[in-house]
C-alpha positions, 0 to 999 in steps of 0.5 A, spaced: 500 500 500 502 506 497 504 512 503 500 517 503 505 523 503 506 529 499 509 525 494 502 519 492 498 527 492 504 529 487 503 523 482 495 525 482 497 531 481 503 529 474 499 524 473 493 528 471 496 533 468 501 528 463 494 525 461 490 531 460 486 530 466 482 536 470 486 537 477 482 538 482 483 538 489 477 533 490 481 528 487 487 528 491 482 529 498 478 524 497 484 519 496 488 522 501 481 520 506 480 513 502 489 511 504 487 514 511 481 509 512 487 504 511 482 497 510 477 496 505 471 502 506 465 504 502 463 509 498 457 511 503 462 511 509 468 515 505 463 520 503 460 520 511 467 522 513 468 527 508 461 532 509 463 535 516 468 538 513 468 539 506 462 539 502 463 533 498 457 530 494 455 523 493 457 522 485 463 526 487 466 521 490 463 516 486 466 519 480 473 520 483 473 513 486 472 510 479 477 514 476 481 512 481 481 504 480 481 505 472 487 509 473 490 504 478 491 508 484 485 504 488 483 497 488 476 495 488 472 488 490 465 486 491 464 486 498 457 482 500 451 480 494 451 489 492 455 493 495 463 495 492 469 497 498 476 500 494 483 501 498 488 505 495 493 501 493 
């Protein structure tokens, strides 16, 4: 699993910018919150954390979530019959 310092952000960060990405503070956030859980979590209790302080919606979250795994930043896997947990890598 990936530390999560200065270094992971500034990846996101290259990253979006090598591949023509929008970079967004909100992609960073949330990965930062995702590597903080440390296990497996899903995206309903990543986005509870986040409301209090950050006003983060639900598809924000879902959507960062998503590009994180295509973009192999994050693991995603079937936990129970519907519902989906992710853990940075």
């Amino acid at each position: 699993m990936l530390n999560f310092t200065g270094d992971t952000a500034e990846q996101i960060i290259l990253f979006c910018k090598k591949e023509g990405y929008k970079r967004s503070y909100n992609k960073v956030y949330i990965a930062k919150k995702l590597y903080e859980a440390g296990d497996f979590i899903d995206a309903e209790c990543l986005w509870l954390t986040l409301v209090p302080k950050e006003k983060v919606s639900r598809a924000t979250v879902y959507l960062v979530l998503q590009w994180l795994v295509i973009n192999d930043f994050a693991v995603k896997k079937l936990s129970g019959k519907r519902m989906y947990v992710y853990r940075m890598k």
